[in-house]
C-alpha positions as CSV (number, residue, x, y, z in Angstrom):
1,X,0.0,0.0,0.0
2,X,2.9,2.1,1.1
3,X,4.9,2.2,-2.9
4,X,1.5,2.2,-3.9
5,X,0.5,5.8,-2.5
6,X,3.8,6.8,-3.3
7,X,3.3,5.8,-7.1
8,X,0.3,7.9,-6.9
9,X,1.6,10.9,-5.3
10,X,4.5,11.4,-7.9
11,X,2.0,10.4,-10.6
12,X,-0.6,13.0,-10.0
13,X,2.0,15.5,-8.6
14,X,4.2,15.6,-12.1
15,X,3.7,12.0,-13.9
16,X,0.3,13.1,-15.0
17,X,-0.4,16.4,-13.2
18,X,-3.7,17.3,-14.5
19,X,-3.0,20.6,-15.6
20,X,0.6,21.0,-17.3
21,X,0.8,17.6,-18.2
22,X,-3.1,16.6,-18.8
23,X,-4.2,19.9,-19.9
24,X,-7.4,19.7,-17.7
25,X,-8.6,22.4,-15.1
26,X,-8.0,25.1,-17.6
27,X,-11.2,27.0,-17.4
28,X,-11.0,27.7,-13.4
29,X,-7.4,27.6,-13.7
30,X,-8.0,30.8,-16.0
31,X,-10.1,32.3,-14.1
32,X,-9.1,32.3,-10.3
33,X,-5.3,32.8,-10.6
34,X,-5.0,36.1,-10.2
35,X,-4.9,35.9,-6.5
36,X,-3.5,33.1,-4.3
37,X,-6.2,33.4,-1.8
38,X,-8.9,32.5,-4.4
39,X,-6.5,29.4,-6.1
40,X,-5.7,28.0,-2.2
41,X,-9.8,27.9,-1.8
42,X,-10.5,26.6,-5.4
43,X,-7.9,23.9,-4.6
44,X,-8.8,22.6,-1.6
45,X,-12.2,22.8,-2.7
46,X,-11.4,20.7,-6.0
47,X,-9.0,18.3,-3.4
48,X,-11.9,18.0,-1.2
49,X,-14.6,16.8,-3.9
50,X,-11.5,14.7,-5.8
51,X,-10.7,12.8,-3.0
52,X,-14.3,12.2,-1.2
53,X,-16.0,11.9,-4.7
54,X,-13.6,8.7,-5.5
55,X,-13.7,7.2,-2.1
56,X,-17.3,7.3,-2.6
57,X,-17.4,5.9,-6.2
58,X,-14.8,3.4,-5.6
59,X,-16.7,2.0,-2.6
60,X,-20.0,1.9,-4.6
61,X,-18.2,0.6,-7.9
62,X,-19.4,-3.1,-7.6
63,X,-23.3,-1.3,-7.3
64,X,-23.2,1.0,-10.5
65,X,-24.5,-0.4,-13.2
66,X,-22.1,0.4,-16.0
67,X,-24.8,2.1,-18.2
68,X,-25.8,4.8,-15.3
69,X,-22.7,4.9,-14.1
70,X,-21.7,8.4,-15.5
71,X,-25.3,9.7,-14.2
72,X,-24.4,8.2,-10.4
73,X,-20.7,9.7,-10.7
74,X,-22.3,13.4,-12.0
75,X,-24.8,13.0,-8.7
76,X,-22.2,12.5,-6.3
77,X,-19.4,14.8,-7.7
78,X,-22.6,17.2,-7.3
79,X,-23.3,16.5,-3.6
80,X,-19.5,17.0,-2.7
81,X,-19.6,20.2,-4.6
82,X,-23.1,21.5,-2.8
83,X,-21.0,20.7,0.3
84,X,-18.3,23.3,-0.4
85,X,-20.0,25.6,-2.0
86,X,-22.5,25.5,0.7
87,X,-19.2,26.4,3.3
88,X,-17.3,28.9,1.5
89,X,-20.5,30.9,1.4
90,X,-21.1,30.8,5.0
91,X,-17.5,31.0,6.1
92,X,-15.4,33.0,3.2
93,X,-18.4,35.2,1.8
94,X,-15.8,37.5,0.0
95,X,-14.1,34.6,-1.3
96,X,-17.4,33.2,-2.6
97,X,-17.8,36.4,-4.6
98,X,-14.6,36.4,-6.1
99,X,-15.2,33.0,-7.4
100,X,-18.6,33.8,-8.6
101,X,-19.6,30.7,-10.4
102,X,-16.2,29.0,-10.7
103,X,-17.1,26.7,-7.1
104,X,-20.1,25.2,-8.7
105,X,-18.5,24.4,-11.9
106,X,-16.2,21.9,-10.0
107,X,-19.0,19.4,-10.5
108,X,-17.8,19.9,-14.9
109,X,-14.3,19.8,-14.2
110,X,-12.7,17.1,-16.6
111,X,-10.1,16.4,-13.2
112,X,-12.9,14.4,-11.2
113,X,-14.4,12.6,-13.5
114,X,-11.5,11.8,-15.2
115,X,-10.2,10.4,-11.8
116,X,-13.3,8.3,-11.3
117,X,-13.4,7.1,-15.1
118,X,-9.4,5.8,-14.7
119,X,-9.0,5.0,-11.3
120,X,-11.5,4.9,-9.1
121,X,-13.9,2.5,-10.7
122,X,-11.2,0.2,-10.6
123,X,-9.6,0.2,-7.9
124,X,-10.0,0.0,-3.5
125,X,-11.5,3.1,-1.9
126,X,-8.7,3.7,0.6
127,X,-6.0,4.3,-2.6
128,X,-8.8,5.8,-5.1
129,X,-9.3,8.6,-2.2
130,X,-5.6,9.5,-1.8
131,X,-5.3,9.3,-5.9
132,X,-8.0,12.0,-5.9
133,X,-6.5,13.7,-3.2
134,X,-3.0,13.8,-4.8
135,X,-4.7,14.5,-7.8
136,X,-6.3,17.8,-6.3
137,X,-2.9,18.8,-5.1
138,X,-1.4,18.6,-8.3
139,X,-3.5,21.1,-9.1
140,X,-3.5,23.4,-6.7
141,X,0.2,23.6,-6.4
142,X,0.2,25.0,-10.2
143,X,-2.6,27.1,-9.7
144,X,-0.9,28.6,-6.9
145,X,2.3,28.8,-9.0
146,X,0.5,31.1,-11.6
147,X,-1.7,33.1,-9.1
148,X,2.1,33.6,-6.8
149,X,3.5,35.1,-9.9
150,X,0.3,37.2,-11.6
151,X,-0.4,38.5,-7.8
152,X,2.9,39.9,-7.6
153,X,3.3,41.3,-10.8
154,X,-0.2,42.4,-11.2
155,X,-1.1,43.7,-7.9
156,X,2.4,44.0,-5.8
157,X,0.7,41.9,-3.2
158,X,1.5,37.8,-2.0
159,X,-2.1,36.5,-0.4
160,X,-3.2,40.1,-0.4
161,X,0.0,41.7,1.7
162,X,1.6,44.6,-0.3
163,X,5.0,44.0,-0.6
164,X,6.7,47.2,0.4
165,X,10.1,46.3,-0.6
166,X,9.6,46.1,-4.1
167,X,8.6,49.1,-6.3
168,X,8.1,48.2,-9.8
169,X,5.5,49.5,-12.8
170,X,2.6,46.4,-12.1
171,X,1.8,44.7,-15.0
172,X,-1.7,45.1,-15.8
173,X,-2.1,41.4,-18.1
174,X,-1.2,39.7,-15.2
175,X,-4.8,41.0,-14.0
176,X,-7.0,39.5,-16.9
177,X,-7.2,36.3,-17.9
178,X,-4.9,36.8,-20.7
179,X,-2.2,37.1,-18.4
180,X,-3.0,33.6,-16.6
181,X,-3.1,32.1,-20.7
182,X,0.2,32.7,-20.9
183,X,1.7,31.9,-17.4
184,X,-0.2,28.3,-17.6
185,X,1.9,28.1,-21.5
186,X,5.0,28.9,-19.5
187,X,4.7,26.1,-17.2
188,X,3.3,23.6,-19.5
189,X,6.6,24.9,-22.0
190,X,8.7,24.1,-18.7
191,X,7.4,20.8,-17.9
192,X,7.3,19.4,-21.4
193,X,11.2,20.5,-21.3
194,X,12.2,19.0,-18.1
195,X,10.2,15.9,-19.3
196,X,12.1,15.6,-22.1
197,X,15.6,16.0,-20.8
198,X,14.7,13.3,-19.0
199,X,13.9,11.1,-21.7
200,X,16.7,12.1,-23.4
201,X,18.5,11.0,-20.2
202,X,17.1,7.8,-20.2
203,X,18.1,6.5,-23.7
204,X,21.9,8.0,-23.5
205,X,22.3,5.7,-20.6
């Protein structure tokens, strides 16, 4: 169980991380990333609803009938979501208005059900709830990658504290989503390189 988790964690943290290397999350990823306060919520919303939303499916796998099964994984990817939706509104209210409609669409993000499709319907509950856990990591560490670097360039601020120390001319595409277009192309552009180093690595030897 032990290699096993840590097969997962290096698979969904760079292997296969859903966002540089899968190209999935994009639309939230997008939208959200211009401040780290708003990507840390969105991702431990989306590792929240990942990780619960396989244990769930995985546990109920042998019950679905494989012609509903989409339907039953849409209904409880759904419940999950109400869940935090439910909580950010009641506990981060601002938050929840700076996301606008971006916590609800979870329940459409290709991430889950792409979890549950290739994992979780084949596999234990115990590892299909720490693959979608690892899986929402992966992609809040790059979302918080891209909002750390359009936060600071575009507002002079790291989770909404000015930085004093720095004075530079603020980049106003790092604001729009334009800005978060590009820095995502950056890092996918990184991670396809160090990928293929690596590769290139492999067959010299």
């Amino acid at each position: 169980m032990g290699n096993n988790i840590k097969t997962v964690f290096y698979r969904n943290l760079w292997g296969e991380n859903p966002v540089i290397r899968q190209i999935l999350g994009i639309c939230s990823a997008l939208a959200v990333t211009n401040r780290t306060v708003n990507s840390l919520v969105m991702g431990v919303g989306l590792m929240f609803v990942t990780a619960f939303s396989s244990l769930t499916l995985s546990a109920l796998r042998e019950h679905i009938p494989d012609r509903i099964r989409m339907i039953v994984q849409t209904l409880v990817i759904a419940a999950y979501v109400i869940i935090v939706d439910i909580f950010i509104k009641a506990n981060l209210p601002e938050i929840s208005k700076a996301l606008g409609p971006y916590v609800g669409l979870i329940i459409t993000n290709c991430i889950i059900m792409g979890r549950a499709e290739a994992f979780a319907r084949k596999n234990p509950p115990v590892i299909s709830f720490f693959d979608g856990l690892f899986a929402g990591i992966g992609y809040t560490v790059i979302l918080l990658g891209i909002a750390l670097i359009r936060e600071i360039l575009g507002f002079g601020t790291v989770f909404g504290f000015n930085i004093n120390f720095i004075d530079f001319t603020k980049w106003t595409i790092m604001v729009v989503p334009p800005g978060a277009f590009f820095m995502i192309a950056i890092f996918i552009w990184i991670a396809a390189g160090i990928q293929n180093r690596r590769l290139k690595k492999k067959e010299a030897k």
